[in-house]
N, C-alpha and C positions, 0 to 999 in steps of 0.2 A: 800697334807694331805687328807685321807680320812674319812670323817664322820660318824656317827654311827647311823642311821634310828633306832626307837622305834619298828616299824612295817614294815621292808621290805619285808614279804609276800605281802602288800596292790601293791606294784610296783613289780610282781617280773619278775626276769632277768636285773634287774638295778642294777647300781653300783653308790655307791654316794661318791663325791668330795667334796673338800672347792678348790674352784680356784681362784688366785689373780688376781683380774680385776684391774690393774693399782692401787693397792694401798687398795683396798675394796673386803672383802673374800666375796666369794658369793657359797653357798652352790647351788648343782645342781646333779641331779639324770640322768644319764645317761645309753640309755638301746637302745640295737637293732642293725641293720645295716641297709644301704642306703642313703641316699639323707639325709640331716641335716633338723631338725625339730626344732625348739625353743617354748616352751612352757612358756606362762606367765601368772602367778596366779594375782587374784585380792586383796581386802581389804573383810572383813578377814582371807584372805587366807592363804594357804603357797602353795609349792609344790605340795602336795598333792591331791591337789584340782581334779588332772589330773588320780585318779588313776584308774578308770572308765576305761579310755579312751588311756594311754599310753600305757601300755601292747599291746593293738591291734595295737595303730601306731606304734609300734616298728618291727612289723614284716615287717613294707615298709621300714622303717626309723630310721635314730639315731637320737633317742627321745633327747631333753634335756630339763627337765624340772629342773627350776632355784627358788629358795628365791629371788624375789626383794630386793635390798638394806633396810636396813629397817625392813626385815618381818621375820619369822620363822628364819633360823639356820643364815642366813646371816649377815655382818654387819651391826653394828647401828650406824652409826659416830653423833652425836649432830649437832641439824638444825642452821643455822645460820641468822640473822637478815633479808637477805633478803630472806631466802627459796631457796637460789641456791643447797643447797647440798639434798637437796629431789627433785627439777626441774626432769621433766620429760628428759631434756636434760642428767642429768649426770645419772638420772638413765637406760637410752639406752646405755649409754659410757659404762656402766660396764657389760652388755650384749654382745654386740660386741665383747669386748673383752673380756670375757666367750667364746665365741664361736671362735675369733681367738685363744685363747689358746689351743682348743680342738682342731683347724687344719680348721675349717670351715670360709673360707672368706667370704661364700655366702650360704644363708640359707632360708627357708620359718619359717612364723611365726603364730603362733594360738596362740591369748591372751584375758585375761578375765577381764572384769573391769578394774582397776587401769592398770596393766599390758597391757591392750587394748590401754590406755592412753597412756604408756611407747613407744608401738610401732607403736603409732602413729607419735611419734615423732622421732622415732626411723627411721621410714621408709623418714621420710622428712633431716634428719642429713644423713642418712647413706644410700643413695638410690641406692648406686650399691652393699650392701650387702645383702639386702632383694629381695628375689626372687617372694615371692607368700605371702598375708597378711589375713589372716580371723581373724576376731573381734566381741566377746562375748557382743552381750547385754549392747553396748552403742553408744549415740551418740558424736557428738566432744563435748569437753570441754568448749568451747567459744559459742559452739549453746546451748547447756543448761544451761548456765549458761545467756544468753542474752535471752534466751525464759522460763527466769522462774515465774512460777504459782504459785497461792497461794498452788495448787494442787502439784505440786511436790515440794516444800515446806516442805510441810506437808510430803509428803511418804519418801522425801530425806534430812530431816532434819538436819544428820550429815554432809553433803554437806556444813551449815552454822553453826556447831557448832565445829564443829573439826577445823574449819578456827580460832576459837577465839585466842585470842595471848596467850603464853605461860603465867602462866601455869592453865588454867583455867579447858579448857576441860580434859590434863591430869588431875589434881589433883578428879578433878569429876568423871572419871572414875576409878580413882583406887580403892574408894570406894567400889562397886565391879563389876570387871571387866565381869568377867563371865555372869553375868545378861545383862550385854552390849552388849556382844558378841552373848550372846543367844538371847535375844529379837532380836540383827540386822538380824541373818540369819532369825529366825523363820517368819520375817518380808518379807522377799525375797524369800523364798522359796516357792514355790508353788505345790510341790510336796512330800507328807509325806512319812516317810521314807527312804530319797533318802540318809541322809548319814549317813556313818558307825560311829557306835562311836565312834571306837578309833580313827579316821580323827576327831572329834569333839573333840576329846582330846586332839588332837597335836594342834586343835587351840588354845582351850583354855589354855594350855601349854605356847604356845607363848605368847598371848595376856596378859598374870601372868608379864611378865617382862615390868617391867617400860621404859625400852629403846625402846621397840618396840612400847609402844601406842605413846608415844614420835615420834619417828620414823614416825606414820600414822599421828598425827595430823600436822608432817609437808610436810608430803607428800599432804595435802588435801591444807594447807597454800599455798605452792607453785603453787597447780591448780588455786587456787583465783588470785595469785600474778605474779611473774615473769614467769609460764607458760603460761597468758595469754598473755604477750608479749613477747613470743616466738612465738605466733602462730600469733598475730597482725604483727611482723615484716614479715611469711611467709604465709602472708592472699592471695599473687598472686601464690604462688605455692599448687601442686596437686602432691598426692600419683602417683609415676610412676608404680609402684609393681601392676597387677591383684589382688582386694580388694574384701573380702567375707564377708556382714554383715551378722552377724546371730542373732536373739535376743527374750527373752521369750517372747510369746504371750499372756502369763499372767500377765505378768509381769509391771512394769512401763514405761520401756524407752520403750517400743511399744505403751504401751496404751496412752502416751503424746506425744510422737514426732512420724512423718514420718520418718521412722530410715534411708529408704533408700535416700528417699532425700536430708536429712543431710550430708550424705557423696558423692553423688554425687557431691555437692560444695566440696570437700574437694580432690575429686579422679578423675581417670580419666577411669578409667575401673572399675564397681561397679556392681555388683548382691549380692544375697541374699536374704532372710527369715525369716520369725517366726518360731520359734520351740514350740510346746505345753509344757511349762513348765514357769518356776517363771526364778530368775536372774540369773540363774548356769546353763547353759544345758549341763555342762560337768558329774556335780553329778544329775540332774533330770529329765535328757534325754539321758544316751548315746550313746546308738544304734542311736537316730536320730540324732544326732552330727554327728558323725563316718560318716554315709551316705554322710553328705552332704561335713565332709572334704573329704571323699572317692572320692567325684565326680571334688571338685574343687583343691587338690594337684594330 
């Protein structure tokens, strides 16, 4: 099935899918030739997020940037008591198989926030399909949430309110959602004017439908809960995959944690950087993005 982009000049020379991942459509933009790329957006993202940035990697690479389960054009199945169906576990499953559907066993991955999270997991479940890992402006899930301040508290506050049980945080943001959505990035961003409107339309777009903030606060539920014992069970295993931290210098997760030392417990071959920008160095830096996947795919 192919789907219908608002704005595919923003990506152009892609083509966009709905692919069956085992049971869950997952919307994905594909564009270019070469070596297989997986691109994954964060919270509030979609797609989109990458459009910077894929046009250029497509001319190494077939780009494929994805909707996490949950978010923009993808599906939204309803969370369930324990948070297994937003787990970062099932949502790498439905990536995998995106990308074996498209013909790729084996792939590199660049991801962003949540989607960082995804393939983090992703890289420990599925370690002979990930070839090369670079990761957007976070640290692991279990170190910031065990080293947390009243300081990042405060700057990541939905980190503790999006957890609240159903249906609290939804019913709260529906009120209006757009003001949510605006005040989050305005919040992280550190670089003004870095994005397009009509990409701030497709969020806001998204973020209008009830199943998707649904969707995020059980995505945020499952980081609190059964993904933290997902990674408690693989506290003695380390990322095999060559790992690239990259994270704003402006931003929070640099200015509170040691980014690289965070994942050096977590990996086993780790380099990387700051970037001079806020939480997105895909929309607020991407020339210096580009460089530096340039150098490490």
């Amino acid at each position: 099935m192919t789907g219908r982009p608002r704005y595919p000049d923003l990506m152009p020379g892609f083509r966009w899918q709905d692919i069956d991942a085992d049971g869950i459509r997952i919307r994905a933009a594909v564009g270019g030739s070469g070596p297989p790329l997986l691109l994954l957006h964060g919270h509030p993202q979609t797609h989109l997020t990458w459009y910077k940035v894929a046009p250029e990697l497509a001319k190494r690479f077939t780009v494929v940037a994805t909707d996490l389960r949950g978010y923009g054009d993808s599906d939204k199945p309803a969370g369930d008591a324990e948070h297994r169906t937003y787990s970062k576990r099932a949502m790498a499953a439905d990536q995998v198989a995106v990308m074996a559907a498209l013909g790729f066993d084996r792939f590199a991955v660049v991801a962003h926030d949540r989607g960082a999270r995804v393939a983090h997991r992703m890289a420990l479940d599925h370690p002979d399909r990930v070839t090369r890992l670079a990761l957007l402006d976070i640290a692991p899930t279990a170190t910031m949430y065990a080293q947390t301040s009243r300081e990042f508290a405060t700057r990541y506050f939905w980190w503790f309110f999006l957890i609240q049980p159903f249906d609290l945080p939804e019913r709260l943001i529906s009120a209006d959602p757009d003001y949510f959505l605006d005040r989050h990035l305005a919040s992280q961003t550190k670089i003004a004017g870095s994005l397009d409107p009509r990409v701030l339309a497709e969020y806001r777009r998204c973020y209008r439908d009830p199943a998707t903030r649904h969707a995020i606060c059980e995505d945020y539920r499952a980081a609190a809960g059964i993904d933290l014992e997902h990674d408690a069970a693989d506290d003695d295993r380390r990322i095999e995959a060559p790992l690239l931290v990259l994270w704003g210098g402006l931003g929070t997760v640099g200015t509170l944690f040691d980014v690289l030392e965070t994942w050096r417990a977590k990996a086993r071959d780790v380099d990387g950087h700051a970037i001079a920008c806020g939480h997105s160095p895909q929309e607020e830096a991407p020339d210096a993005l580009l460089l530096a996947l340039d150098d490490f795919l």
